[in-house]
N, C-alpha and C positions, 0 to 999 in steps of 0.2 A: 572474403576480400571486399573492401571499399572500392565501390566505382562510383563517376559525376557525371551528371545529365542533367539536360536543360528543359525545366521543367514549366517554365514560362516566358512568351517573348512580351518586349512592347517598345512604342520607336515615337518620337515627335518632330515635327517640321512646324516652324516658323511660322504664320498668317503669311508673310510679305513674300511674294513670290516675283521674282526678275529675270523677263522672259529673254531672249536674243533681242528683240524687238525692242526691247527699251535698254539696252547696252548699246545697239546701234547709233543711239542717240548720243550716248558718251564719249564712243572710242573710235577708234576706226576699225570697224566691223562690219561683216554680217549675218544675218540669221542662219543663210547658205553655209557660209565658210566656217559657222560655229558647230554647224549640224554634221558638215562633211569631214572637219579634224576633226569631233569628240561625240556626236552622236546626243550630244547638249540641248533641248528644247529651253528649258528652266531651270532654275534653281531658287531655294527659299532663302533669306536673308534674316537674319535676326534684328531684333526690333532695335531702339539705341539704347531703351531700358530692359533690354532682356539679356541674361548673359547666361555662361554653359550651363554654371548649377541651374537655371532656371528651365534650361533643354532637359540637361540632365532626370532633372525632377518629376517632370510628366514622363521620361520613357520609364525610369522607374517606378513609377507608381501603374503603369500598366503591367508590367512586366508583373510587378510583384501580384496585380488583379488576379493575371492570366493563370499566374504557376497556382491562385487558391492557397496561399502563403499568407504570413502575419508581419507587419515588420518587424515585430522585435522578435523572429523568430532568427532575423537574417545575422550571420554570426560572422562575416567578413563583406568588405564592400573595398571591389579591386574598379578603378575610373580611369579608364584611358582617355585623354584629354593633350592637346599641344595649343589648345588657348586658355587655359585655367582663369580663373576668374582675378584668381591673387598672385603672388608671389610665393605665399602662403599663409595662414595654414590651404592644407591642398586640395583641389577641389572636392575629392571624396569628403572629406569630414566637412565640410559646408552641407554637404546633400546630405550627410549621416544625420546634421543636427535637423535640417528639413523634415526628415522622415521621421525623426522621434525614437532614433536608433540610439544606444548609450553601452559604452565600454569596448565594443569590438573593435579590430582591427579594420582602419578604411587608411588609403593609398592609390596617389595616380602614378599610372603608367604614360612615360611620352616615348612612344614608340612611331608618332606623326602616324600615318593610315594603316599602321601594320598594327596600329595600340590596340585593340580589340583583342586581336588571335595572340599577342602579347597576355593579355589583361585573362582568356581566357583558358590559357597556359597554366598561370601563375592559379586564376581558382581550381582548375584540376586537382593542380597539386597539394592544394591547402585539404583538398577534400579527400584523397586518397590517401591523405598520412592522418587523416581525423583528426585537422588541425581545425578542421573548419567543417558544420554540416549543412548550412544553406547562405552561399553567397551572391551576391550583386554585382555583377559584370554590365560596363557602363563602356560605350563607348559617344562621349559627346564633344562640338565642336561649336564655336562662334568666328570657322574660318575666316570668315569673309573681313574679319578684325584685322588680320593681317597681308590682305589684296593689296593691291595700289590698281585703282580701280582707271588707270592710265598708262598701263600695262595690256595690252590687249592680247598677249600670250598666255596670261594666269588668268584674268578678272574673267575670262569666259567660264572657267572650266570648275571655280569651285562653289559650294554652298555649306551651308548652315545645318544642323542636325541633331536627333543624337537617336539612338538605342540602345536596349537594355534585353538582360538576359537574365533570370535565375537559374545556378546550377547549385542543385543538391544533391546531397547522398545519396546509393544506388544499390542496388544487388548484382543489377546485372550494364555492362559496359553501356556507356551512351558519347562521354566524350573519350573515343577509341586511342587517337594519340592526338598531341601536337608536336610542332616542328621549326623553330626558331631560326631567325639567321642574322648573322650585321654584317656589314664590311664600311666600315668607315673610309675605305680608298675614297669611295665614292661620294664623300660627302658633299662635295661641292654641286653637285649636279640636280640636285633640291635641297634649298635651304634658306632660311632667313638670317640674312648676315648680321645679326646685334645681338645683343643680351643682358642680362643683368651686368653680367663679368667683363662683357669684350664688347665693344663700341657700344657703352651703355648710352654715349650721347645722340646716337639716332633713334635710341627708344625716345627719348625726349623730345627728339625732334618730327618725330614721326616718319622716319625713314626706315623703319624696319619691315621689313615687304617680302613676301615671297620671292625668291630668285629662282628659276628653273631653266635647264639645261636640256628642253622637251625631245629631240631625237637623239641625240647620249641616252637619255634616262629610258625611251621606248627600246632600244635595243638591249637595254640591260634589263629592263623589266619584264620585256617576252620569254628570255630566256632563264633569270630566277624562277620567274613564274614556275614555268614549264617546269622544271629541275624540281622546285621543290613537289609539285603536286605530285611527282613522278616518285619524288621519295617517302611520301606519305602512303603512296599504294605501295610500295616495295616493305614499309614495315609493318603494312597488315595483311600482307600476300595477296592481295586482289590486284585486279587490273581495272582499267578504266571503266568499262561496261556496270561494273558492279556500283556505279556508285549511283543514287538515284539523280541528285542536284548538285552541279556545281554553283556555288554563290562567294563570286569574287569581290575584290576591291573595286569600288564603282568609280575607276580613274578616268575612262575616254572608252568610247566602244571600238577602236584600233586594238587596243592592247587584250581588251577581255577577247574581242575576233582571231588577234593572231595566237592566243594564247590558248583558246580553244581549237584552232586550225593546227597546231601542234602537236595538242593531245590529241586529236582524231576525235572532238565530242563534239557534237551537232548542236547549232542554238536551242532547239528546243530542252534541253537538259540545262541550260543556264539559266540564273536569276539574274535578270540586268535590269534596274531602275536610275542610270545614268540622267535617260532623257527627262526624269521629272526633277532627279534631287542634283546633280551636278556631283561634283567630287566633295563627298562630306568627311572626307580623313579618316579620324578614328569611327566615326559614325555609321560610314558606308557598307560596313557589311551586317550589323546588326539591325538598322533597318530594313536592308534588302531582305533579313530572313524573315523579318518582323511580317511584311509586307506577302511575303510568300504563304507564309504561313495564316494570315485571317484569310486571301483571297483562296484558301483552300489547296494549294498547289503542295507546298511539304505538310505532309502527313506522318502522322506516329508512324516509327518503324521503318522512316527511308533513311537510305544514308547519304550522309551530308558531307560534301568538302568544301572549305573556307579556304581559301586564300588572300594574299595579301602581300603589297609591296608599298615601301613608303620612303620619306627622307630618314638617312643614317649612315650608309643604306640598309634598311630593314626590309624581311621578307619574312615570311610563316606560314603554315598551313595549318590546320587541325581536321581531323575527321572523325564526322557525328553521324551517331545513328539519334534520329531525334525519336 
């Protein structure tokens, strides 16, 4: 039997980084009130000549370093993204021609913060029907494209990013399951109200902007959350103890707190890098593992749960034995 594991990470942030401190100067804020709702120091900002593929590009080309992999060995490339570069073509196959990749299958995922565990769903599966033997899982973002930096309930809380993952073929289990979810009731509650199709004229105008509906969205996020990690242990028959790392959506440190205070798991079994990178969307938990992982903390052979909740509404788990 075919199984998929992640055989390389790698993750990049921006040069330009915007502290509380220099938003205070913006908006009406402060560095207190940004630390005490979201747990936010900083966040990095993309340059005005940088855009995802070019995030994108450095996390993969670490990733691909890390796993001692070729690139043209890589035989699908899945990009979870909600600021694509274009319209299209999409941003994966911009990064595919970057890397020197030719003929495979590349595709983004906008699954908004849940695109990752989305994006690495989707290469499981390619891998387990030996549709695919070494893929590129990409989660990148140039959030901050659609802030209104005059909003001071969004412009604190998000930032810039991206990371990347290799997962290839296997003998033995590494990505154990994942776990999907939508519910569109909820759409309204995070979203950007315009689009190519529907008020295309405030893309024009530049009025398409994050909208957020921040304690609606925390009460339904503690408890997806919750729910789903709960059903990711129920389909591998373990309980919470057994897992070594939770490493969640890096939304606000409220939600990862109560989310953890649910499941009965102690900070120190969390990955949290909220306070340096802010809310990087699709980005956020493949850097967090990115991050974990060089400072030594996951190790071969511990098991990993990812989670995630986002605008759709979107929610997923997956659980890795790295």
């Amino acid at each position: 039997m075919i199984y998929s594991r992640i055989a390389g990470t790698g993750s990049y942030l921006p040069d330009k980084v915007v502290t509380n401190a220099d938003l205070e100067k913006i908006v009406d804020t402060t560095d207190e009130w940004i630390r005490e709702r979201s747990g936010i120091h900083q966040r990095h900002v993309a340059a005005d000549d940088e855009t995802t593929c070019d995030l994108a590009e450095h996390a993969a080309r670490r990733a691909i370093e890390a796993a001692g992999v070729e690139a043209g060995s890589i035989d699908l490339i899945v990009l979870a993204t909600t600021t694509p570069d274009l319209v299209f073509p999409s941003t994966a196959c911009l990064l595919q021609e970057r890397l020197g990749i030719h003929d495979c299958a590349a595709f983004d995922i906008q699954a908004v913060c849940t695109g990752f565990v989305y994006a690495l769903s989707v290469a499981d599966k390619f891998v387990r029907t030996g549709a695919a033997r070494c893929a590129l899982v990409v989660g990148a973002e140039t959030f901050t494209r659609i802030i209104d930096w005059s909003d001071r309930k969004t412009c604190v809380l998000f930032g810039d990013g991206a990371g990347a993952v290799i997962v290839e073929a296997a003998d033995a289990p590494g990505v154990l399951s994942t776990h999907l979810h939508a519910d569109g009731r909820y759409a309204d509650l995070l979203l950007v109200p315009a689009g190519v199709s529907k008020d295309y004229q405030k893309l024009r105008g530049h009025g398409a902007f994050v909208r957020m509906e921040g304690n609606q969205l925390f009460k339904v996020a503690v408890n997806t959350l919750s729910g789903i990690v709960e059903e990711a242990l129920t389909a591998n028959g373990i309980g919470i103890d057994a897992v070594d790392w939770l490493i969640p959506h890096q939304a606000n440190k409220r939600i990862i707190a109560a989310t953890a205070r649910k499941l009965g798991l102690s900070d120190e079994r969390i990955i949290v890098t909220v306070a340096e990178h802010g809310n990087t969307s699709a980005a956020s938990i493949p850097l967090a593992l990115d991050v974990a992982v060089r400072d030594g903390r996951v190790k071969r052979g511990q098991l990993l749960l990812l989670e995630a909740f986002g605008g759709g509404l979107t929610w997923g788990a997956a659980l890795v034995r790295y």
